[in-house]
N, C-alpha and C positions, 0 to 999 in steps of 0.2 A: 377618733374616726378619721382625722384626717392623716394621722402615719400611713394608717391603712388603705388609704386612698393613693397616699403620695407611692409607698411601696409597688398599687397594685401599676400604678404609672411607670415606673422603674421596671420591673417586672414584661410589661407590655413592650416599653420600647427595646430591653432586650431582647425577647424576642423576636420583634418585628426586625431586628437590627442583623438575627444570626438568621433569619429566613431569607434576605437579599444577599450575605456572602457567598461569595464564589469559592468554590473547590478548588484550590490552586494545584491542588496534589497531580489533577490529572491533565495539566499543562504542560507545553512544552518550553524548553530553553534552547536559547540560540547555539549550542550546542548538541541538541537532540537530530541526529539523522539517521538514514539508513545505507550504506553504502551496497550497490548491487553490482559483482563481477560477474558478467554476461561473455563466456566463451562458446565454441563451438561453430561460429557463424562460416560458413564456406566461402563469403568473398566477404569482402571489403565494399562491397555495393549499397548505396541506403542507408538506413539509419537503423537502430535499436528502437523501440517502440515500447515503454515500462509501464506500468500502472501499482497501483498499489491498494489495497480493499480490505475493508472491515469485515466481520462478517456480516451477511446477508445485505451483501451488497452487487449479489450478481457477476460473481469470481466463476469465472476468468472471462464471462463473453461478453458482459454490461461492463464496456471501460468506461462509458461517460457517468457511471455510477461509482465509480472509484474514489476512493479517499484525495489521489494525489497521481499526476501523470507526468511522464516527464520524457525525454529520448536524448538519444547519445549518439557520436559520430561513433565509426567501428574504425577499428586498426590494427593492421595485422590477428583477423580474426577475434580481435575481443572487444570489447564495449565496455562502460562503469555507465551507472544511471543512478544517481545519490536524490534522496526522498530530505528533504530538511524540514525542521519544527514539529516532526511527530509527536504527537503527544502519546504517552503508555500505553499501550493495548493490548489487541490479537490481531494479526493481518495476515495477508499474505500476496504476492508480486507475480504478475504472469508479464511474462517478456515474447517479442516477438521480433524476428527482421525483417525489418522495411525495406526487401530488396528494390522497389522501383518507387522508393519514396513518394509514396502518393495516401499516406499517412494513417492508411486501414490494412488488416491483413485481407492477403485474397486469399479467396477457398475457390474449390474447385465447384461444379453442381450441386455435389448430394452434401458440400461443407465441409471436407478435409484442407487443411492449412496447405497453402501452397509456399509459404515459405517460414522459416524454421521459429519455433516458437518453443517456450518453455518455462515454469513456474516456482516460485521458493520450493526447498527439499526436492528439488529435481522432479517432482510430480508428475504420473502421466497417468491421463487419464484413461479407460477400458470402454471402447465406446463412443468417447465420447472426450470430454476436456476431464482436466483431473478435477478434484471436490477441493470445496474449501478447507475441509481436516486436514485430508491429506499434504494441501501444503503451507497450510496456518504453521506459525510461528509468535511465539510471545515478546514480546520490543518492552523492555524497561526503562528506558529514555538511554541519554548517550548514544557511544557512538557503534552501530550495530554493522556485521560485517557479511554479507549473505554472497553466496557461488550459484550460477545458475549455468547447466549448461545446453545450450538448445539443440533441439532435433530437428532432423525433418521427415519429414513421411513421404 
């Protein structure tokens, strides 16, 4: 009776032992980023303004909902905005310029961008901002290389 007690003790604290491990799989390394070329900007004025979102995170108008935020000086028309420690997912990036640095975008009345914005896979929305699908992307850690080029309306 008592192996079987001793075993059922063995038994318990394995389990209890594999129920507090951590997933490491879906971690990141200090090598994990995303690097973002932002062209197209018409001046040199301001800043880039990046985000980055999981899904059902509220892509593209909920930034303070984002995974990861970040902004870039612009130069000679183009900006980088690099995402670091991602861990593996689905995301996807909506970019905007910050012509009068004042660190939101402005829209006009009815909410059209008033200064250039644009999303991973060049996305544009109908309507309205483009969808999550549309400009989702899959990140397997390392080091990932995305182009964005912004419009303006």
């Amino acid at each position: 009776m008592k192996t079987v007690a001793c075993r059922m003790v063995v038994v318990l604290l394995a389990l209890a032992s594999s129920l507090g491990a951590v997933d490491n799989s879906q971690q990141s390394s200090p090598g994990d980023f995303i690097r973002v070329e932002i062209t197209g900007m018409r001046n040199d004025h301001g800043q880039v303004m990046c985000a980055l979102f999981a899904p059902g995170t509220g892509f593209p108008s909920k930034a303070e909902s984002a995974v990861a935020h970040t902004h870039a000086a612009i130069t000679n028309g183009s900006a980088v905005c690099e995402f670091h420690g991602v861990a593996p997912g689905r995301y996807a990036v909506s970019v905007f310029h910050d012509e009068n640095s004042n660190d939101k975008m402005d829209a006009n009345f009815i909410g059209i961008p008033k200064e250039g914005v644009g999303a991973s896979n060049d996305a544009k929305g109908r309507m309205g901002p483009p969808k999550f699908d549309a400009a989702a992307f899959q990140y397997s850690g390392g080091k990932l290389e995305l182009k964005i080029k912004l419009f303006y309306i």
